[in-house]
N, C-alpha and C positions, 0 to 999 in steps of 0.2 A: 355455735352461739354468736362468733363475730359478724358472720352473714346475717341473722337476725334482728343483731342489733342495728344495721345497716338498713336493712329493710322496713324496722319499725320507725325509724328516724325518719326515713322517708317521709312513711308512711301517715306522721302524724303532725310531721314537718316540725320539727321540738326536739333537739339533743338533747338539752337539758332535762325535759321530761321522760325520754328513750333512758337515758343513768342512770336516771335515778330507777326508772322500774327495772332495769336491769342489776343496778346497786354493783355502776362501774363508774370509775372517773371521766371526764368528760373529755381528757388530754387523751386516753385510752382511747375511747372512741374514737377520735380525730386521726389516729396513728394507726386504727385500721381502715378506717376508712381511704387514709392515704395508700395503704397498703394495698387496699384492692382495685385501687382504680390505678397504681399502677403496675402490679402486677395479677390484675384477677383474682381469682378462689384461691391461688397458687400461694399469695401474697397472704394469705390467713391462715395459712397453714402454723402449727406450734414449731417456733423454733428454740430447737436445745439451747439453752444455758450454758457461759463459758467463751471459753476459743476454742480457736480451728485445732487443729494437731499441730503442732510444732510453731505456734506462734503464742505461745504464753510469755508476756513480757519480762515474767522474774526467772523465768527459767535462766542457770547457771550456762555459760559454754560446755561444749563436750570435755575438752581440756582442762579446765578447773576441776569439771566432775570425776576426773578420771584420776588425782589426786588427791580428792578427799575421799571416795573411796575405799583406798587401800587402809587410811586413817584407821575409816571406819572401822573397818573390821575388824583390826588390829588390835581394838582394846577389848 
């Protein structure tokens, strides 16, 4: 769908009227668009929700974790 919304934008030179018949935000569009010219198809692809593995910023230290724990289980 992001490649078509691409194509019909072109196609009828009208973002504005490409959202609405698509019945997407227009900021949306602009953010694939940027995506594919600078990464290609590649750049459209669905990307997962979230972080990376091991880069969640509330995650606890291993050492704290390893602390509460034994708490835990204890009660």
């Amino acid at each position: 769908m992001k490649l078509k919304v691409s194509v019909h934008a072109k196609e009828i030179r009208n973002v504005s009227k490409t959202c609405r018949y698509f019945e997407i935000f227009r900021v949306i569009s602009y953010q694939w668009e940027n995506a594919f010219v600078a990464k290609g198809a590649e750049g459209l692809g669905n990307k997962r929700p979230g972080f990376k593995p091991g880069t969640c910023p509330w995650r606890i230290k291993g050492e704290l974790e390893e602390k509460i724990l034994p708490l835990r289980t204890s009660c």
